[in-house]
N, C-alpha and C positions, 0 to 999 in steps of 0.2 A: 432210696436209702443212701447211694454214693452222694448225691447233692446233700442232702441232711449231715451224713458226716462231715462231708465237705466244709456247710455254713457252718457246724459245730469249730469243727477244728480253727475255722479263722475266727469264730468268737473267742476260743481259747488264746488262739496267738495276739489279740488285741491285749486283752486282760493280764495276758505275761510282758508284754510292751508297755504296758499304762498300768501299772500295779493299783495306782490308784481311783483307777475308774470304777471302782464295785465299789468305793466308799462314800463315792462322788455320785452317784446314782441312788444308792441308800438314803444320802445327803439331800437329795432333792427329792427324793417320795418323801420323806419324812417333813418338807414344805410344803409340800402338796397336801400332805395328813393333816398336819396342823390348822391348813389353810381353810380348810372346810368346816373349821370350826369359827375362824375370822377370815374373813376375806383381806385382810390390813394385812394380816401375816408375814405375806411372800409378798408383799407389795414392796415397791425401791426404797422407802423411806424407812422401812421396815427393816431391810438386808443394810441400807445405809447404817442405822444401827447396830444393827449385829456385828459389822464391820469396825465400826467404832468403839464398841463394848470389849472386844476380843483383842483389841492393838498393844496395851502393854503386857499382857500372860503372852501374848503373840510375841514381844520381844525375846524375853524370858524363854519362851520354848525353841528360837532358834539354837539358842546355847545348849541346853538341853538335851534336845535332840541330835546335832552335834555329840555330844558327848556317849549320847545313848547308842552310835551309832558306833563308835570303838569301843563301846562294853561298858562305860561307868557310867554313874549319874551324880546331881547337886541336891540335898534334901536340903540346903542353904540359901536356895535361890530366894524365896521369898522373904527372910532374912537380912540378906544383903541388900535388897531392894529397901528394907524400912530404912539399913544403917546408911544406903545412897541419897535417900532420900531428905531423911534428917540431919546429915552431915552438911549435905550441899544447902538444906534449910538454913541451918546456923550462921552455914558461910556469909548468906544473902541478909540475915536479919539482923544477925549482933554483929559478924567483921564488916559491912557492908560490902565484901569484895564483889565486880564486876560481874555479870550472872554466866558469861563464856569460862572464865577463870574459876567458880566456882562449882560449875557444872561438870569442867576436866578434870579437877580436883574429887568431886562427888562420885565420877566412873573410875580416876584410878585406885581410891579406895576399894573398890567393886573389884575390881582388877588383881588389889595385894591380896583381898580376902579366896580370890579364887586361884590366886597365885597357891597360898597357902595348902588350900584343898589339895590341890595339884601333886604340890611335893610331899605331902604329909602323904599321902593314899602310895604315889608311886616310888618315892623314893627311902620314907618309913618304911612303907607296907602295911600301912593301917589299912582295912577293906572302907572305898566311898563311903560304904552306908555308914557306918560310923564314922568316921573324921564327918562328915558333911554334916549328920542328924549332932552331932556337938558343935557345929560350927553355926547351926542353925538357932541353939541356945543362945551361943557365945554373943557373935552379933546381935541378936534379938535383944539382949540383957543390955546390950552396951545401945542402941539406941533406946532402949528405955531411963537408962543414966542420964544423957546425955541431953535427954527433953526433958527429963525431969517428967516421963508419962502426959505429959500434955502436949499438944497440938503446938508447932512452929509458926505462929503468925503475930501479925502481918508480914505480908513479905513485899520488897520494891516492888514498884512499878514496873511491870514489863517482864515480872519473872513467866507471865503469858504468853509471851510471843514465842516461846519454844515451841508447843503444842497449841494454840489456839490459832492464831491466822487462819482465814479459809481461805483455799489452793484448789478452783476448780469445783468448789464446792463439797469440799472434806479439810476438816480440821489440818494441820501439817503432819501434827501427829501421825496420821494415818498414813503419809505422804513419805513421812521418815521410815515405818515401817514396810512398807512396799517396797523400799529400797536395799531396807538391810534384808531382807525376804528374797528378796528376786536376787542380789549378789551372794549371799550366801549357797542357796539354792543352785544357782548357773556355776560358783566354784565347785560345789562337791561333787555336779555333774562332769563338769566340763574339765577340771587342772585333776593333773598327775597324785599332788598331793589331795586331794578328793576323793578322789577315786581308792587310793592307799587305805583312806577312813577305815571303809567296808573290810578290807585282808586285815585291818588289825582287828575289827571288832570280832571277823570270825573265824581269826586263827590266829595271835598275837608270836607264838613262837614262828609260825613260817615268815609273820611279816617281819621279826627281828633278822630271821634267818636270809632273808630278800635284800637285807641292809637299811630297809625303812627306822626310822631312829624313832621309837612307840614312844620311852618317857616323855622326849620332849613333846609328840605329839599330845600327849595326854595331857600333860601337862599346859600347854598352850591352850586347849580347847576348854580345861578347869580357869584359869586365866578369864578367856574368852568370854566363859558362861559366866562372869561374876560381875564384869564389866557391863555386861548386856543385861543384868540383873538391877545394879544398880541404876545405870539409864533407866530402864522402865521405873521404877521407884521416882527417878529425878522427871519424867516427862509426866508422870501423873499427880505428882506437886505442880505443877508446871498449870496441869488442865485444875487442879483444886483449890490453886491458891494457897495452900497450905500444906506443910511437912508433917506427917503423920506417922508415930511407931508403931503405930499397928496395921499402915501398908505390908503388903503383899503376905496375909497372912492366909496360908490356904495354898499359895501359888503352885507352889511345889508338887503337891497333889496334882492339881489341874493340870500344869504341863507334865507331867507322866502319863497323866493319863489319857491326855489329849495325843501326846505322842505314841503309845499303845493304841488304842483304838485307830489310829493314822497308819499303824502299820511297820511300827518301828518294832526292830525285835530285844523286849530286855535281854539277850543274849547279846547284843550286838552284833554288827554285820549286815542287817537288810532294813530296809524302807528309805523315807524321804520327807526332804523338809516340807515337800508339796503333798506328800501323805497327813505330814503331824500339821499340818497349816488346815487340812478340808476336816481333821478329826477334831480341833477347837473348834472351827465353827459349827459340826455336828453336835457335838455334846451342847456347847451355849444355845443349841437351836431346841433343843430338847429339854433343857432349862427354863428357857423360855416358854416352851409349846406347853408346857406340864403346869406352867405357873398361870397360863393364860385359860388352862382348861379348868383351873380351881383343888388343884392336887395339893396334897398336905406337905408343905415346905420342909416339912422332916422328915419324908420323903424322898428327895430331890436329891440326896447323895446317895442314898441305898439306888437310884434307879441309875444313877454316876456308875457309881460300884457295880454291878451288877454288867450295864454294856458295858464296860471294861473288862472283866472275866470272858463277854461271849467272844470279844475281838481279838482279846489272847490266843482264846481254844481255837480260832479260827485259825488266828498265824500259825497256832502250834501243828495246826491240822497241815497246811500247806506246807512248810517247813517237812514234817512228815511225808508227806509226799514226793 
């Protein structure tokens, strides 16, 4: 009995040091499930995919989750990506500006738009969900002006080489976002202000009261998310060849949800970008496994919805504890 509690207790102490290993475990039986139905499944060409499918809602969710993690969110995110996307199209096809010049141009629209969010929530007092779910019209409306609802093409020559090169045998794309993933990630672990995130999301007056300056935090990280909204918009024109207004519609959803089921608390205060990173690939894996089995495609959000509720009641469960 003492050794049994013993090996209990160190299983418990792993799982409160690795928060994210019971979703990462879940993660890979649910490969495993699949797999038995295809053997391709879980095979490298396969995850290389999945890998590749998931890289721009993957941009998108660092911001996100970020945000999620001092208590607010973006229902704009996907929004902003169409107006990143179609801006920096215009730039490249009617002004023929340079595609470096048009693509800085294309993020810091992204940037003013979540600049905006920012100050309207913290320093109005508007609640996110509203400023954000209006700003998600607002943008949406103005990239549909602005194309005129149709498709931005042709685009130069080379507006590819952002996202298409292969680097070791992955697109760049993919190469770009391992990067902004692993630094964002290593900051919130590792610096001072990181670490702050977490005492504002889950207690805002002690962190004002500790001298941490929250507006601006909040506001930087609205900023943040709008910039990192439109890059993805602008990298997936980039893989399309073409600027599209009806990019990133849906996105929204998916990284919430992807960062819930990962173990972020819509309260703010706990989980991780390496949580909301393994809970996209879960859900896309589950999309996939469900599509591959012959499941009714109008289906496929109800069973979204649905692990998203259980992963809630779980945090909520924990959190309780």
């Amino acid at each position: 009995m003492t050794t049994m509690s013993l090996d209990t207790k160190k299983r418990v102490q792993i799982f409160q040091k690795i928060p994210e290993l019971g979703l990462f475990i879940v993660f890979v039986a649910t490969l495993i499930l699949f797999s038995t139905f295809n053997s391709y499944f879980a095979s490298l060409a396969s995850l290389k995919i999945l890998l590749v499918t998931v890289i721009y809602t993957g941009i998108v969710l660092i911001g996100q989750a970020l945000l999620m993690i001092v208590g607010e969110l973006d229902l704009s995110v996907g929004a902003v990506a169409s107006l990143g996307t179609i801006t920096t199209g215009l730039m490249l096809a009617d002004w023929n500006l340079p595609l470096p010049v048009a693509v800085i141009i294309g993020i810091g629209i992204g940037a003013f738009v979540g600049f905006l969010n920012g100050f309207i929530t913290i320093k109005v007092g508007i609640p996110a969900f509203i400023t954000t779910l209006s700003m998600l019209f607002l943008a949406r409306g103005i990239s549909y002006v602005l194309s005129g609802g149709d498709p931005v093409y042709p685009l130069p020559q080379g507006t590819g080489n952002l996202s298409r090169p292969m680097i070791l045998g992955f697109p760049s794309a993919v190469w770009i976002f391992l990067i902004l993933f692993i630094t964002a990630d290593q900051f919130v672990r590792r610096s001072v202000l990181g670490r702050e995130f977490y005492l504002i999301g889950g207690n805002k007056v002690a962190a004002k009261l500790s001298g941490i300056k929250v507006d601006k935090i909040k506001i930087g990280l609205f900023t943040l998310c709008g910039a990192l909204s439109a890059f993805a918009g602008i990298l997936l024109m980039s893989k399309l060849q073409r600027s599209d207004a009806v990019t990133g519609l849906g996105w929204e959803l998916n990284v919430i949800a992807a960062a819930a089921v990962g173990g972020i608390k819509l309260t703010g205060g706990g989980g991780s970008l390496t949580g909301a990173f393994i809970g996209i690939l879960f859900l896309q894996v589950i999309l996939q496994g469900l599509v591959m089995i012959g499941l009714n495609p109008f289906l496929l959000e109800a069973v979204i919805g649905a692990v998203m509720i259980v992963a809630v009641w779980i945090s909520t469960q924990k959190t309780k504890k």
